[in-house]
N, C-alpha and C positions, 0 to 999 in steps of 0.2 A: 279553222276547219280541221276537222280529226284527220287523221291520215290516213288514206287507203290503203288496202293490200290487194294481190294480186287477183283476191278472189271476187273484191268490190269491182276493180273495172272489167273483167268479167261479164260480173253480171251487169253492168250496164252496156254493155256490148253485146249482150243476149237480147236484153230491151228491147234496144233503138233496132236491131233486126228484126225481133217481134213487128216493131211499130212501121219499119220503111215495109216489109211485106204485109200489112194490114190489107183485108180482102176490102172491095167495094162493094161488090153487091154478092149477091148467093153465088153465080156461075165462077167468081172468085175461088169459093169454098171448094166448089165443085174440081176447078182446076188445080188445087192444093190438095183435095183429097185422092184426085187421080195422080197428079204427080209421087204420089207419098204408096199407095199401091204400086208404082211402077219402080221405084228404090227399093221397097222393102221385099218383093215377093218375084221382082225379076232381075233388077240389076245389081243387089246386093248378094244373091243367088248364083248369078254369073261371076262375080267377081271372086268368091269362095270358089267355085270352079274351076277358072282361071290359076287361083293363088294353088288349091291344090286337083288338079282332072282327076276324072274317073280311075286312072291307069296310073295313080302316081302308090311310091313306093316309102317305107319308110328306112332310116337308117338301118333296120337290119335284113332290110330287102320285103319285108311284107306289107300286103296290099293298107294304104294309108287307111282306106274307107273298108273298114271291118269293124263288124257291131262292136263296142254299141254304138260307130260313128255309122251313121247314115246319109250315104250322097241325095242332099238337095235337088229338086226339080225347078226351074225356072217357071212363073207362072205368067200365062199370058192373059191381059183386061181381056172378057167374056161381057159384053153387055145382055148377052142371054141367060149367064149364069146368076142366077137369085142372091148367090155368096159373095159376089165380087161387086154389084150392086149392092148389097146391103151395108159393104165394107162402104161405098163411098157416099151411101145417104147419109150415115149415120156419123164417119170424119166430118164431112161436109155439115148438118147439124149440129155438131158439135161446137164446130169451128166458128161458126155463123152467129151460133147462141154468146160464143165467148166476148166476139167482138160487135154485139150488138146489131146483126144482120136481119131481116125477115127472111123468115123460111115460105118459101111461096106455094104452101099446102095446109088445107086445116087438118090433114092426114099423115104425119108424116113418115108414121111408123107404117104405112100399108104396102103394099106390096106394089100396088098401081105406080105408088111415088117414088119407092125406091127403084123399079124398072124406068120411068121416067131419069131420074139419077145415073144411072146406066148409060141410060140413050144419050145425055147430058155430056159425059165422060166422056164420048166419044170425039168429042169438037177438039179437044188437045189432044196431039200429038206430041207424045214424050222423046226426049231426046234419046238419038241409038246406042246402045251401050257401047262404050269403050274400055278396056282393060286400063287399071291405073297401076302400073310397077310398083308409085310408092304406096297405096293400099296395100298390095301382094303383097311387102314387104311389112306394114305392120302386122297383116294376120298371120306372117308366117314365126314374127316374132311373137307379137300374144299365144298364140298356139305351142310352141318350144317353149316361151315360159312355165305356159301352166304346166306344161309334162316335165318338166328338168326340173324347175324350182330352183335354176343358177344362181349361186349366192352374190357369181360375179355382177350379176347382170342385174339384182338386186341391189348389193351396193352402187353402184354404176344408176341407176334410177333414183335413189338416194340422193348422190353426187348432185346430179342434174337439178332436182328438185328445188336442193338447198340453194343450188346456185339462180334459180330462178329466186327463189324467195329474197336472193339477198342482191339482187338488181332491182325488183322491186318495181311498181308500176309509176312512170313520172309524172309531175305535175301537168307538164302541157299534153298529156295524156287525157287528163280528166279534162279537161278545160275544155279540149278539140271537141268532145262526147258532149261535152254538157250544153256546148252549142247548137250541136245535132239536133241533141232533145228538144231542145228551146225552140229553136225554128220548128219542128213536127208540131210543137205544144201550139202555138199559135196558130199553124197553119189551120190545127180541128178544133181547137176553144175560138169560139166565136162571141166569146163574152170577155170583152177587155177588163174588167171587174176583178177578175178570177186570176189567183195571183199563180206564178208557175209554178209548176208542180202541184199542183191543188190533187192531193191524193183521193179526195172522195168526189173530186167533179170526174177525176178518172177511171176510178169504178163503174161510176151511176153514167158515163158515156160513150169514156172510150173503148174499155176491154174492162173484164172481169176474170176472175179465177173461178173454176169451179172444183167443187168438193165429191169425190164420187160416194155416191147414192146408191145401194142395192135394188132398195126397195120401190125406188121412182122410175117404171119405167118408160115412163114421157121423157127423159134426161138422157136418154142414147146411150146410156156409161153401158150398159149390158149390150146393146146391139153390136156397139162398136167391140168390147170384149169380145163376141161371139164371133163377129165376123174374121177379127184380126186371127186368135187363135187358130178357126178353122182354115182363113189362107194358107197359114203357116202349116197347119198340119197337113195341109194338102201337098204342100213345097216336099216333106220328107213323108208321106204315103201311108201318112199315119191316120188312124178310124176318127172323123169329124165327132164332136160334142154337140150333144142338142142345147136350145136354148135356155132350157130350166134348167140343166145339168150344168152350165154355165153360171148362172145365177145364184142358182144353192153352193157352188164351189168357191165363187167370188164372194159371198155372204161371209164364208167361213175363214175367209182369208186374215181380214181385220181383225175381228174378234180374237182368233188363236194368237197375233204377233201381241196383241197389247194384252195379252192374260197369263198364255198357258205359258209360251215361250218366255215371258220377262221372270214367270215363277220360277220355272227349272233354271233358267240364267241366274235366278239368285240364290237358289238353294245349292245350284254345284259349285258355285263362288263359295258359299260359306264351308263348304267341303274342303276348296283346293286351299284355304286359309287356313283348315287345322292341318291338310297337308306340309303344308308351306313350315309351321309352328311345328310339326313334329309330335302333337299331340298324343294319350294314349288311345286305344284302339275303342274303348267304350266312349272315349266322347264323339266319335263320329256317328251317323245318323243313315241310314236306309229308308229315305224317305219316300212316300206312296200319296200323288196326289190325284184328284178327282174335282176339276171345279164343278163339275157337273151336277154334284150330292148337295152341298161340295164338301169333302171331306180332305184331309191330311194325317196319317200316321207318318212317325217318327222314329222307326224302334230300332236298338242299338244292331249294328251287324254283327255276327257274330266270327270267330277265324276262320278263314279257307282251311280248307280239310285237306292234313297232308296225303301224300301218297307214298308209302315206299317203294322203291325199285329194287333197291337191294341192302343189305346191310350198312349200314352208315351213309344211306344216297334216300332223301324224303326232295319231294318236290310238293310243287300245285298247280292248279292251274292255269296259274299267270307266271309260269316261271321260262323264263327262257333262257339258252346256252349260250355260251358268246365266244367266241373265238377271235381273237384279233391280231392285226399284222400278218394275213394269211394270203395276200395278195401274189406270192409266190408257192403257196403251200401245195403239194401233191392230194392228191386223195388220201395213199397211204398215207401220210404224215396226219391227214386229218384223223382219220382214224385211228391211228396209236394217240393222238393228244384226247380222243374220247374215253379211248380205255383205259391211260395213266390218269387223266384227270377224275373220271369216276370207277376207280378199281371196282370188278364185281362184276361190270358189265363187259358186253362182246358187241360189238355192233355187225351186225348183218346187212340189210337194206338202206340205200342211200336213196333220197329224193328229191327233185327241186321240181316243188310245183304235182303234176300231173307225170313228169319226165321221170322214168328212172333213170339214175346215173347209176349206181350199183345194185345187182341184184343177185345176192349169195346164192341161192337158188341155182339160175343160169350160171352163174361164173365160176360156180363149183362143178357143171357138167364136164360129164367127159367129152377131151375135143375144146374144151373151151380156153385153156391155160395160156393161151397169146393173147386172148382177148381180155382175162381176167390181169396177167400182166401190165397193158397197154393201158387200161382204164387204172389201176391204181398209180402208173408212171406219170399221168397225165397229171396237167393242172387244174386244179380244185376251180378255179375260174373259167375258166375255159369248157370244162365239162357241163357248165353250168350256164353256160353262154353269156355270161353276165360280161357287161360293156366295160372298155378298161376307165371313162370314170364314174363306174358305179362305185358306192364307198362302201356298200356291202349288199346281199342278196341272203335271203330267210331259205331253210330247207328244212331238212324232215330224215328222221333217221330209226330204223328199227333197234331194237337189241336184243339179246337174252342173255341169261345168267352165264356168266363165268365158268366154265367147268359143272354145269348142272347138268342133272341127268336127263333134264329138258329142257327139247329147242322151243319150246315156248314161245310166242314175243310177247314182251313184257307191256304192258297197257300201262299209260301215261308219261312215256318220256317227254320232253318238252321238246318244241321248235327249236333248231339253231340256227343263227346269226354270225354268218362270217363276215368281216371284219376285211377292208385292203391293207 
């Protein structure tokens, strides 16, 4: 026998759960598609709640839930509401269809049925939500990751992974599984004939796969889209999608991943390859595609256009300044390293973001010479509020000429990038 990895017993453990929760009859479906509205749209809701409340704060004291985060609404089962029925005809449907259930309507898609469905929902009583600490604790990790990008915390998952791969999944692992299967298998093959595992007696009986269909809408793929989206947009207070507008957008989904996207995937691959190679500048390609025509131009790009600032100082505008080991550095000191590095220039306006930090204007008023003091005393990081392990933070700087007879500011200096 070949030898598994940890992703085969896995999926046989996704299986034999598929099959020990196999529905019996439609009200099955029914209680499977109401449990699955009450996870998704209340108690997965509350538990993001939980992990972070309305009033929670984040490391630099600002409110966590500020656009473009949006605090969640819990939603509660409406068997009045058309939307929250329609979500569980059409799971319920779906579900019925997979595992070979009759749907007890020659309607199903009507409005009559899926109110019925509703009324149906209502016979379970979903269990009350309780906070789980250790959920809390993975969303609050997932969440810090995505925002930090810790390399520690990356390596350290790395770590983990390898060390699972390399315990590996044991034989009496499978063996325990494959008895599982085996006992299910006979319990619903009722034809001794049929050897185990018989994958097309499994299809044609016990469960099937389905393929989602745009275009079929007897197949519930679109109902069920519509419904799900619009609970969810309901949860965060967002404007609901009608049904065609769903359908024409779900249409467009497949088509773009297997055409447009795999084109531009292969055409910026054969790009970063002459990057990579060092290539000269006419063998690279500015390419314009249109599968629609469908047409493709190719034509050489031609050089960025310098800009002068001042004598002996051209830029572009992809060029950015870089300052590094500034993690102690004053304002002032930043600023003499701009004007010795690029003689010619004066720097006036300092900026990070939207913030001024220095503004020659003001700082030159009269009355103002403590405060223009103070601000170039200070630390270049600190003015700029940047966290001590950020490993650098982007700004923005005016200038004008040198001893020119005009305060001009000069158009096109580049961004700078300090550097800890």
């Amino acid at each position: 026998m070949a030898s598994l990895d940890t992703s085969d017993i896995s999926g046989i453990k996704d299986g034999l759960a598929l099959l020990k929760k196999r529905p019996k009859n439609f009200m099955d479906c029914i209680e499977f598609a109401r449990m699955r509205f009450e996870k998704l749209f209340n108690h997965d809701v509350k538990q993001l709640l939980f992990t972070y409340p309305l009033d929670k704060t984040d490391k630099n004291g600002k409110p966590f839930w500020s656009l473009p985060k949006r605090p969640p609404v819990p939603l509660d089962f409406d068997k009045d509401n058309l939307l929250h029925c329609t979500f569980i005809a059409s799971m319920a449907c779906l579900r019925a269809t997979i595992f070979y259930i009759e749907i007890p309507s020659d309607t199903p898609r009507s409005e009559e049925f899926r109110r019925d469905c509703g009324d149906m929902a209502t016979n379970f009583e979903p269990e009350e939500f309780i906070p789980d600490e250790s959920k809390a604790k993975e969303i609050a990790d997932s969440v810090e990751k995505e925002e930090t990008k810790d390399a520690t915390e990356e390596k350290k998952d790395d770590e983990e992974e390898k060390k699972g791969e390399d315990d590996g999944p044991q034989g009496d692992d499978f063996e325990k599984l494959k008895e599982e299967f085996q006992a299910i298998y006979k319990e619903l093959n009722s034809d001794p004939k049929k050897p185990i595992g018989d994958a097309d007696w499994i299809e044609k009986n016990l469960l099937k796969s389905e393929e989602f269909e745009k275009d079929e809408d007897s197949n519930y793929h679109i109902d069920f889209m519509y419904s799900m989206g619009n609970c969810r947009a309901t949860c965060y207070k967002l404007e609901p999608m009608e049904w065609i507008t769903v359908k024409l957008k779900a249409g467009r989904i497949v088509p773009a991943l297997a055409t447009t996207t795999a084109c531009v995937s292969g055409c910026q691959a054969l790009e970063l390859i002459k990057v990579v190679k060092g290539v000269k500048l006419e063998t690279y390609r500015n390419i314009f595609l249109n599968l629609a025509v469908p047409s493709l131009q190719s034509p050489e790009p031609y050089e960025c256009p310098k800009i002068k600032l001042a004598e002996g100082i051209e830029v572009t505008l992809w060029d950015r300044w870089e300052i590094k080991n500034a993690k102690d550095m004053k304002l002032q000191d930043m600023i003499k390293y701009v004007e010795k590095t690029y003689a010619g220039l004066e720097v006036r306006d300092v900026m990070k973001g939207n913030k001024g930090i220095y503004l020659h204007a003001y700082m030159n008023a009269a009355g103002k010479e403590q405060d223009k003091k103070e601000a170039l005393e200070s630390s270049l990081f600190e003015l700029c509020d940047a966290d001590e392990d950020d490993a650098y933070f982007d700004m923005s700087i005016t200038c004008v000429l040198k001893g020119g007879e005009s305060d001009e500011i000069i158009k096109g200096v580049p961004p700078v990038r300090v550097y800890a």
